[in-house]
C-alpha positions in Angstrom: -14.2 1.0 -13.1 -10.8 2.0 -11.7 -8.0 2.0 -14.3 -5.7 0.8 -12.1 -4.8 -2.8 -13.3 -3.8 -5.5 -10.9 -1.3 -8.2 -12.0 -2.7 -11.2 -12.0 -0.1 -12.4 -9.6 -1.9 -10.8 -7.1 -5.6 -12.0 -7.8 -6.2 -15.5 -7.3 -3.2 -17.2 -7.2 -1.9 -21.0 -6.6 0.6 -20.1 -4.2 0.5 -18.8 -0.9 -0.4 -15.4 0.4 1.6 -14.1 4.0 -0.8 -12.0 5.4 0.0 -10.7 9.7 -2.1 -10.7 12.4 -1.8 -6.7 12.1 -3.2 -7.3 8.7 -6.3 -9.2 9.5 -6.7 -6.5 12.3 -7.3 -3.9 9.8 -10.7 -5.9 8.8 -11.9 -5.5 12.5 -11.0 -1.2 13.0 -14.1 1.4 13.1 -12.9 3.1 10.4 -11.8 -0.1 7.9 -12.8 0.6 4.2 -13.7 -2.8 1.9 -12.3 -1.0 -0.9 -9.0 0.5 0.4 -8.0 -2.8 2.1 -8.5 -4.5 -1.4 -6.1 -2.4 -2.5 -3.9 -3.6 0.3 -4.4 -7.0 -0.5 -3.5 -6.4 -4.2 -0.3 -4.1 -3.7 1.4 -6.5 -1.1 0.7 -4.2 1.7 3.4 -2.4 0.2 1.5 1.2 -0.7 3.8 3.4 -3.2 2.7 6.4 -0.3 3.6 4.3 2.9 5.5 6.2 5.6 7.9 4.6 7.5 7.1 4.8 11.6 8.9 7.7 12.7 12.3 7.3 14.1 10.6 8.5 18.1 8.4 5.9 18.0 10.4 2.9 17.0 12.8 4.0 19.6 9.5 4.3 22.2 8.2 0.3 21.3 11.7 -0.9 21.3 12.6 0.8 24.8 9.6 -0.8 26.6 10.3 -4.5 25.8 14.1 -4.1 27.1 12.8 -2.0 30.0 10.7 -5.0 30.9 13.1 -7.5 30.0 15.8 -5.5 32.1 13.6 -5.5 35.5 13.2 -9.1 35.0 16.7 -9.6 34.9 17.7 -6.9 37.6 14.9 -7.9 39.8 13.7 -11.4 39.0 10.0 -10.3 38.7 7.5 -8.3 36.4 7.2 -4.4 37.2 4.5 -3.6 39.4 1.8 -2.3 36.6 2.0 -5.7 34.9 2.0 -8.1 37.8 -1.9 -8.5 37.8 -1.2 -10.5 34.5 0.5 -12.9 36.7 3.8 -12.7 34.2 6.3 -15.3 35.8 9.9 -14.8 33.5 10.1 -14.1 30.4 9.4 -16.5 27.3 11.4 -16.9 23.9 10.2 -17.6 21.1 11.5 -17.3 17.0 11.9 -14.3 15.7 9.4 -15.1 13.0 6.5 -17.8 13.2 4.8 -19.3 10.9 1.8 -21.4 10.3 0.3 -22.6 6.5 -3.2 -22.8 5.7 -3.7 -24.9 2.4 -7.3 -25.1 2.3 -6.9 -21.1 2.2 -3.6 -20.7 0.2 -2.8 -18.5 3.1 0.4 -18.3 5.7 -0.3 -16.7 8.8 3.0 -14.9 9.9 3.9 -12.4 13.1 5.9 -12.2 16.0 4.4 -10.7 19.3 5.9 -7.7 21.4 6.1 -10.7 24.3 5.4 -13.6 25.8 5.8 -14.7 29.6 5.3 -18.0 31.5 3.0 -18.0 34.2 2.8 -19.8 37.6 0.3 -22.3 35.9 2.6 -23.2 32.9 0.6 -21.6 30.8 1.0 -18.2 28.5 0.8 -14.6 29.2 1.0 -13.0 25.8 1.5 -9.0 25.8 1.4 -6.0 22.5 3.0 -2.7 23.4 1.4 0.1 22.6 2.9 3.8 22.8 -0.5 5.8 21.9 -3.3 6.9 24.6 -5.5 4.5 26.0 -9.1 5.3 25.0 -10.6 1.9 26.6 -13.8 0.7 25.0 -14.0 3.5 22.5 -10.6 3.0 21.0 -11.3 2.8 17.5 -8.4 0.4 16.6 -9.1 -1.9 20.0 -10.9 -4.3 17.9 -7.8 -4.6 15.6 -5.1 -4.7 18.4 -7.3 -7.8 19.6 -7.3 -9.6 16.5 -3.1 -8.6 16.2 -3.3 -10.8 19.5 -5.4 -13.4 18.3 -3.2 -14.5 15.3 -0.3 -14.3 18.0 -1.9 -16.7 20.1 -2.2 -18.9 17.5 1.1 -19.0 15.9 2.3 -19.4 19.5 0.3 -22.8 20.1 1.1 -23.9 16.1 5.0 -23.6 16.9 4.7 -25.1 20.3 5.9 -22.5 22.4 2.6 -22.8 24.4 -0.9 -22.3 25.4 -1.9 -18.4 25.7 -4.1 -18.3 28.7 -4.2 -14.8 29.2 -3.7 -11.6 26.4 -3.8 -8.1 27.4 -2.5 -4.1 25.4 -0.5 -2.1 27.4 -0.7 1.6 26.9 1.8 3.7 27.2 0.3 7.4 27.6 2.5 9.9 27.2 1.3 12.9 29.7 2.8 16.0 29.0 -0.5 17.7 28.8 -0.9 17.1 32.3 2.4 19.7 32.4 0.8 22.0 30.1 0.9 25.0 33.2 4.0 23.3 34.6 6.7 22.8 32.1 10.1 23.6 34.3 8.9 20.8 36.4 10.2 18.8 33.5 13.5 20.2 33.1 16.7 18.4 33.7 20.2 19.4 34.1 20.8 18.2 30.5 17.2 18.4 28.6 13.8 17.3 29.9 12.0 14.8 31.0 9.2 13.2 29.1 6.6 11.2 31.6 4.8 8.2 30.9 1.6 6.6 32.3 1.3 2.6 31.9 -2.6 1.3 31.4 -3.2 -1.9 31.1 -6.5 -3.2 28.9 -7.1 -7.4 29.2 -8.1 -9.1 26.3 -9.9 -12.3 25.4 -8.2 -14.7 23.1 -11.0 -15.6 20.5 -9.3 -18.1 18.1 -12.9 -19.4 16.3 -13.3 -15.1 15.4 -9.3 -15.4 13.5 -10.4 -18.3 12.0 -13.2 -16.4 10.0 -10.5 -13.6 9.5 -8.6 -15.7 7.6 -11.6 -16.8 5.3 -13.1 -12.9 5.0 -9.1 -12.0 3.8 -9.4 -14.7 1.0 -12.0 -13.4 -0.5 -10.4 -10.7 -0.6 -7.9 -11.8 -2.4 -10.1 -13.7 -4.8 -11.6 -10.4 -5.7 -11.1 -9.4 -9.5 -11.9 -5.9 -8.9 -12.5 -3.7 -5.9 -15.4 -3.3 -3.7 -17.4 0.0 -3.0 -15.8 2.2 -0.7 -16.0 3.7 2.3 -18.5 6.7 1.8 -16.5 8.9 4.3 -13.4 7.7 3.5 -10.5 10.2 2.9 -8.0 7.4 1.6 -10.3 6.0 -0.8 -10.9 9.9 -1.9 -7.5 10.5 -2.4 -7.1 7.3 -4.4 -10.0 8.4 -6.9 -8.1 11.8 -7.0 -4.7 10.3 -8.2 -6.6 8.2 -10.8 -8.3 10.6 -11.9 -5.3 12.4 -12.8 -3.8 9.7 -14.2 -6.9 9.2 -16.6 -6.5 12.6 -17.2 -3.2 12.5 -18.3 -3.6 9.3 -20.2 -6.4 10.7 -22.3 -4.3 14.2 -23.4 -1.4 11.5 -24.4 -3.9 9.7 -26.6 -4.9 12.8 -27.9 -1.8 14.4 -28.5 -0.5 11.1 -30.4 -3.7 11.2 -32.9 -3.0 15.2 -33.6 0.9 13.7 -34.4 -0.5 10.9 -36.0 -3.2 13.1 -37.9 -0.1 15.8 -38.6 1.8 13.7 -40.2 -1.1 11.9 -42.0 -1.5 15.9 -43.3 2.1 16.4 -44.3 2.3 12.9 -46.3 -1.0 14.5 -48.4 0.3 17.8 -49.0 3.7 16.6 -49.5 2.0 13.7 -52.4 0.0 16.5 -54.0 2.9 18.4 -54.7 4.7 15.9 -56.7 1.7 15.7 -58.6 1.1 18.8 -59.4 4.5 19.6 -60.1 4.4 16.4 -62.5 1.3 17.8 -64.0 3.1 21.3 -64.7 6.1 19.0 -65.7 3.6 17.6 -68.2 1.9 20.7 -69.6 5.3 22.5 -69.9 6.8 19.4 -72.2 3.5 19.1 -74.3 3.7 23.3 -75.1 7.4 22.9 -76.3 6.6 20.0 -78.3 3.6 22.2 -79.8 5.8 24.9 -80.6 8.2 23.4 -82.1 5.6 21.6 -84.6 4.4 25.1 -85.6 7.6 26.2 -86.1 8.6 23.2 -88.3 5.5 23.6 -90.2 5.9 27.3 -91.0 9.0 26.6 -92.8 7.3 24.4 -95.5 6.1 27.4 -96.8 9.5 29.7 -97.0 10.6 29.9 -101.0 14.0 28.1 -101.3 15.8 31.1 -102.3 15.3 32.2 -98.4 17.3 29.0 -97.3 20.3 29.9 -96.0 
């Protein structure tokens, strides 16, 4: 059993949980681990070893929703590579929905990349992504589509609308396709970095987030955590640090009972000493009494013309 003790806070607990839509994704991904994702649930999704996304690509995913937005408001329509989603204007929504399930003790919460209004009235709900599009055999697709799922949802719950249509787009960076060519990339003042837009539909499946939602409480409800991934480096890592941590538990424990078994030692030898030097106390006073008998007795016998 892992040594790792989780506050009972985070076990089963009468108050409600927030999980994401990115979180329930995680259940859905190629490479998702029972055992690591328990550890998720337990540590808040807050991992002592997260890395914050670096500073490039928050720029990057923050750069394509106002390049959007700004054609929409330059031009008063969608750019060309998104127009087969039938995007009308623009849609706004809060900055952070919300929807409680009490059944579950859960609170579904997210806020999607964007949302447009289509000619129908109905939703066009879109997730950025700045990473290479590997189509069917993206290994985090099935996530992504759950991400958009719990979107859709919370979109419907807080009444900004019905999501009729969902799609990822990909925005592949193609500097390997400059690999023999890199001056062709060269500006007056730096380079130019080139990107590719690919656009990858995707098929709202609220019934599918529904059993998200009850797969991630149990989950939660989990006193201890599953098996693991077999191949799984995280998990490896994990059993790694405890295993110091065991390790260094253990010489602790063992260096406290040498201390305790030290001073235990020192108390012994320090309480013999007294009593032997109480013992030689004892033999020294009974000698000097003895001594002094025999002396007194040998004087019984001097004449008493010796007296002085």
């Amino acid at each position: 059993m892992s040594i790792l003790q989780v506050p009972s806070s985070t076990s089963v607990s009468p108050t409600s949980i927030r999980v994401s839509p990115r979180h329930l994704g995680q259940m859905r991904r190629a490479d998702f681990c029972p055992r690591c994702f328990w550890y998720s649930v337990a540590l808040g999704f807050r991992h002592p070893f997260d890395m914050p996304m670096a500073g490039l690509m928050y720029n990057m995913d923050n750069f394509e929703k106002r390049l959007v937005d700004a054609h929409f408001q330059a031009n008063g329509f969608a750019p060309k590579w998104i127009k087969s989603l039938g995007c009308a204007e623009p849609v706004s929504f809060p900055a952070k929905m919300t929807q409680e399930y009490p059944d579950l003790g859960l609170t579904l919460v997210g806020m999607p990349d964007a949302v447009f209004a289509k000619e129908d009235g109905t939703l066009c709900l879109v997730d950025y992504k700045t990473a290479k599009y590997k189509g069917a055999d993206d290994p985090f697709g099935p996530g992504y589509f759950a991400q958009l799922w719990g979107y859709a949802q919370l979109l419907a719950h807080n009444q900004i609308g019905t999501v009729s249509s969902a799609a990822l787009v990909y925005f592949e960076n193609t500097l390997a396709d400059y690999r023999e060519k890199p001056l062709d990339l060269l500006t007056s003042d730096g380079l130019r970095v080139p990107f590719k837009v690919k656009i990858h539909p995707v098929e709202i499946d609220l019934a599918a987030l529904d059993e998200l939602l009850k797969t991630f409480r149990t989950y939660v409800d989990m006193p201890e955590p599953p098996d693991g991934g077999e191949k799984c480096k995280t998990c490896q890592r994990l059993e790694r640090l405890f295993a110091i941590e065991e390790h260094l538990r253990r010489n602790g424990r063992a260096t406290k009972t040498l201390q305790d078994r030290q001073g235990f030692l020192r108390s012994e030898l320090s309480r013999f000493d007294l009593e032997r030097r109480k013992a030689l106390t004892i033999e020294s006073l009974g000698w000097e009494f003895e001594f002094e008998d025999a002396l007194s007795h040998g004087a019984d016998f001097i004449p008493a013309g010796w007296d002085i």
